[in-house]
N, C-alpha and C positions, 0 to 999 in steps of 0.2 A: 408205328410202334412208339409208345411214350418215353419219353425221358430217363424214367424210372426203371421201367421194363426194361428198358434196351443195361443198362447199370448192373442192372442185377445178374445178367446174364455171364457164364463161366468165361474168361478167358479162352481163345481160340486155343491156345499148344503151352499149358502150363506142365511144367515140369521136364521133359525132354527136351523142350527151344523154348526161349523165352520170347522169341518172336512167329510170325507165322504170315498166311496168305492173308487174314484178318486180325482185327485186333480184339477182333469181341464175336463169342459167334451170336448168330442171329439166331432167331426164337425158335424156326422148324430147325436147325441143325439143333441148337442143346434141347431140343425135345425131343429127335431122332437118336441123337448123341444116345439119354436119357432111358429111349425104349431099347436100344440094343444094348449100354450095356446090363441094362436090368435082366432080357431075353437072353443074352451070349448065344445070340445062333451060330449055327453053322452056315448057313446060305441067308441072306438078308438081301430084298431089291428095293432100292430108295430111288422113287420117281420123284425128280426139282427141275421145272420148268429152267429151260436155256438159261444161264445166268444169274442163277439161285444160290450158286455155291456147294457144287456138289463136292468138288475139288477139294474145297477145305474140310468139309463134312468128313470124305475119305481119308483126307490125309491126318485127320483128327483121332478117327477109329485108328488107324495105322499106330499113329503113337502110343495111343492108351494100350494096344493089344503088344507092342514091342515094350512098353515100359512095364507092363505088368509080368511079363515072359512068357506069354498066353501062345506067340510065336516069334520068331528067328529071322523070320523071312519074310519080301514084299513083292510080288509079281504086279506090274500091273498091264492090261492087256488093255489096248488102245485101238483104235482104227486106221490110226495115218500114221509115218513117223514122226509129223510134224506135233502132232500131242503128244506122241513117248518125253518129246524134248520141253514141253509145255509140263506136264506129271513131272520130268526129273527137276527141272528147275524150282515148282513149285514143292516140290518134296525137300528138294537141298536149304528152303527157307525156313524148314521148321525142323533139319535138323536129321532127314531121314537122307540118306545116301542110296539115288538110283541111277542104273548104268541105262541110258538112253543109246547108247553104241553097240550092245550085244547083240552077237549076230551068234545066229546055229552054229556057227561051225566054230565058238568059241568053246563051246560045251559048258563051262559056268563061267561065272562073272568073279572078279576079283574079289580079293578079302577085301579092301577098302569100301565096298561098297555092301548096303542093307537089301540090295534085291536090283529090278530090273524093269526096265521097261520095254515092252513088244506090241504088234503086231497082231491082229489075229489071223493075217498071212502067215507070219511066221512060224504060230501056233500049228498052223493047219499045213504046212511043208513038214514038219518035222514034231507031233503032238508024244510018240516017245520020249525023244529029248526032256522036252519040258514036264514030263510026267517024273521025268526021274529028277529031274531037279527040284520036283515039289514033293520028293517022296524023301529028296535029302536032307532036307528040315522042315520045323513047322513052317507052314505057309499061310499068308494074307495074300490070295488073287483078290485084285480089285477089277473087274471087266469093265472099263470106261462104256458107255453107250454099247450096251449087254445085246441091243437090239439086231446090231452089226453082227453077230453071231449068226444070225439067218441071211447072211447075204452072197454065200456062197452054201451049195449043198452040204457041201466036206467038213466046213468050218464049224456048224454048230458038234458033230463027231466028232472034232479033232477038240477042241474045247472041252467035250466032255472025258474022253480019254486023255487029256494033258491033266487036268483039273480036280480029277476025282478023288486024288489021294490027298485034297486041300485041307488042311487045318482049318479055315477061316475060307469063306467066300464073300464078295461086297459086291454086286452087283447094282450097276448106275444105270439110269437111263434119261432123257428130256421127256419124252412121252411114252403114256403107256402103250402095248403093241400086243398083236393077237399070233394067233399060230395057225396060220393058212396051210402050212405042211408038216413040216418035222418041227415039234417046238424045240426052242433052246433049252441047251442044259442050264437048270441047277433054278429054273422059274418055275414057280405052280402058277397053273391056269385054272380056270373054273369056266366055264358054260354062261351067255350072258342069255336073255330075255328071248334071243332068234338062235341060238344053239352054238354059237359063235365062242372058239374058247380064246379065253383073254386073259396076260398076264395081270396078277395077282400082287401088287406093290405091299410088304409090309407098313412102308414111309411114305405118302403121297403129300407133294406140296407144288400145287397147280398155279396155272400163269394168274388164276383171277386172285389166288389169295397175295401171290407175289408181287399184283400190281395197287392190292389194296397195300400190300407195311409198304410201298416205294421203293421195293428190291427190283423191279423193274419198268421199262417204260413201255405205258401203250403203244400197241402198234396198229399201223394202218393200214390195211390192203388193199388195193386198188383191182377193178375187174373192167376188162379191156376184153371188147370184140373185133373182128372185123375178117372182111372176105377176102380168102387168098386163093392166087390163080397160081398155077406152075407147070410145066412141061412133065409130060412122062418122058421115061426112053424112049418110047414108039412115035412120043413125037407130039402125043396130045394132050391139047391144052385140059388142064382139070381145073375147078374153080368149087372151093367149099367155104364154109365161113363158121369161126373156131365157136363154142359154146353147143352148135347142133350136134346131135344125133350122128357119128360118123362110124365107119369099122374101124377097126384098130390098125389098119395099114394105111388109110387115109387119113385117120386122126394126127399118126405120126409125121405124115408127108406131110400135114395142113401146116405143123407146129415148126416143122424144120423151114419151110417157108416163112412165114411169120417170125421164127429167133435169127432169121438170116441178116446179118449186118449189113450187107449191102442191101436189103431189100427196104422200102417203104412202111413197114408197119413197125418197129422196131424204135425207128427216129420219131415217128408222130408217138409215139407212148411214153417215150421218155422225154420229149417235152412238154406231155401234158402233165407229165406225172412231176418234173421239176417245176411246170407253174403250180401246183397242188403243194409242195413241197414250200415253194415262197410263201403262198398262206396259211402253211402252217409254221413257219419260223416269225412270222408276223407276231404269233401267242409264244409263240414256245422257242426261243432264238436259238437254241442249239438243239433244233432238231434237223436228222439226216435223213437219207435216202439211198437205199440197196439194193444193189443191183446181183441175182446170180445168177452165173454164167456156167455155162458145161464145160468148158474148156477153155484153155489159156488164149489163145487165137479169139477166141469171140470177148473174153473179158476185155483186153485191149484197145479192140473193135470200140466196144461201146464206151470205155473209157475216152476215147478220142470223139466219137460222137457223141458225150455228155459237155466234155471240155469245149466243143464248137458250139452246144447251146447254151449253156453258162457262162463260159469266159473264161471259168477254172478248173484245174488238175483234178479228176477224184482219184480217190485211192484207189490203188490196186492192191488186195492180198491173193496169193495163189500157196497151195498148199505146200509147194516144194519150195518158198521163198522163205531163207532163213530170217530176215525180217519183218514177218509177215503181223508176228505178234506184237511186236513193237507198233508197227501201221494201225493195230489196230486199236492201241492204247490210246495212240494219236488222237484217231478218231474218235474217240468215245470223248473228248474235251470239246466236242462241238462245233471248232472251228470251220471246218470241211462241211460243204454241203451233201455231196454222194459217194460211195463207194462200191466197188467192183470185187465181187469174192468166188474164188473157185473153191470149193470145197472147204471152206476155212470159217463158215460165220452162221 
């Protein structure tokens, strides 16, 4: 983006906070900004590749629709708790007050506060609740990674019954997503080219356009085979090799083999993928390397066999680590060679 371009562009949170998550928004957010409040819809789905700023996008709308009196209220329904606490704090920047601590059985959230941030567990234990607290004032639901909606049966039901009496709806997503069963509330899909229905983004701003302005950095992915043996219960040896043709009960057994920390394939990948990683900080000096892990136990694992073939610490974030955000702020300065992420990156 030019000089010029980028100049012209609105202020991220003028008139409600004079500060914000940015200080200028970027070209797809006041273009997005632009088409919705031209449209004023009611349901809106804005797909921005990881790290695009979807955040501020939201918390943008959020303002202009509380400073105009359009609504009262902020819901915003997240995946983890760890992003409730990520939305409240980046919301308290520009000025909006969200309770990241509400729990069902508060019934509402304090006056001091502009809305709330949850769960779509939460949504989906108790979707009455939350219907009636959206039926108690105007509402903005913002459904962080809208896609999480189909990840349990219930949840995309409970969403639409918590949801439905919404004033406003913002639905986010990283990538677009199809609807293999029940589609999620509040998305239109359409039929693609093999009969396949696919959500339907009003606002699409993809990883290639985000790596052409330098909103974000290429990424490399490395592809790793190799033959793994392991024992059944009954005793016998099995031996497959990952990339082939397998059933889906051997494919699984191949791969838990192969992500097994104490096993052999595991250490030979991450030291080829850390000499791959030297030659690419050769060009690029603060470039990293990431590691994810299913669980806490295996993230550590490999933390500890990165630090034996490196020499140095990588990070760890894990989802329920109140520091987790900060680590990763750290990270993003370049310093660190690798990191280690359970559900966090």
């Amino acid at each position: 983006m030019s000089t010029s371009a980028a100049s012209s562009l609105p202020p991220a949170f003028p008139g409600r906070a004079p500060w914000g998550t940015a200080a200028k928004l970027r070209a797809w957010q006041a273009a997005a900004l632009e088409q919705y409040l031209t449209e004023r819809p009611r349901d809106f789905l804005a797909v921005a590749t990881p790290g695009a700023g979807k955040t501020t996008f939201a918390l943008r709308i959020a303002t202009e629709l509380l400073g105009r009196r359009d609504i009262g209220r902020v819901t915003v329904v997240a995946p983890t708790e760890h992003l409730k606490r990520q939305w409240a704090d980046a919301a308290h920047r520009v000025g909006i007050r969200i309770d990241p601590e509400f729990r069902n059985a508060h019934g509402s959230h304090g006056r001091d506060f502009d809305g709330v941030a949850v769960t779509f567990a939460q949504v989906a234990s108790r979707p009455l609740l939350h219907r009636a607290r959206t039926e108690a004032a105007r509402t903005l639901v913002i459904l962080d990674e809208v896609h999480h909606g189909g990840d349990a049966l219930s949840w995309g039901d409970a969403v639409r019954e918590a949801f439905e009496p919404a004033t406003r709806r913002l639905a986010l997503t990283g990538t677009p997503f199809r609807s293999d069963t029940a589609a999620i509330p509040f998305v239109e899909y359409v039929e693609d080219d093999d009969g396949i229905r696919r959500s339907r983004a009003d606002y699409s701003y993809g990883y290639g356009d985000a790596l052409r302005d330098g909103v974000v950095r290429p990424v490399l992915f490395l592809a790793y085979s190799g033959q793994m043996r392991w024992r059944t219960r009954a005793g016998d040896e099995v031996s497959a090799r990952l990339g082939e043709p397998l059933t889906k009960d051997m494919t699984a057994q191949a791969w838990r083999t192969a992500l097994d920390p104490r096993g052999e394939w595991v250490p030979s990948v991450l030291r080829a993928a850390d000499q791959r990683l030297t030659e690419v900080r050769r060009g690029v000096p603060d470039a990293g390397g990431l590691v994810i892990a299913t669980d806490q136990a295996q993230a550590r694992a490999y933390a500890s066999q990165l630090r034996g073939i490196t020499g140095e610490p990588a990070v760890v974030v894990l989802s329920d680590d109140a520091g987790a955000s900060e680590r990763i702020e750290k990270f993003a300065e370049g310093d660190q060679r690798w990191m280690v992420a359970v559900r966090m990156v």
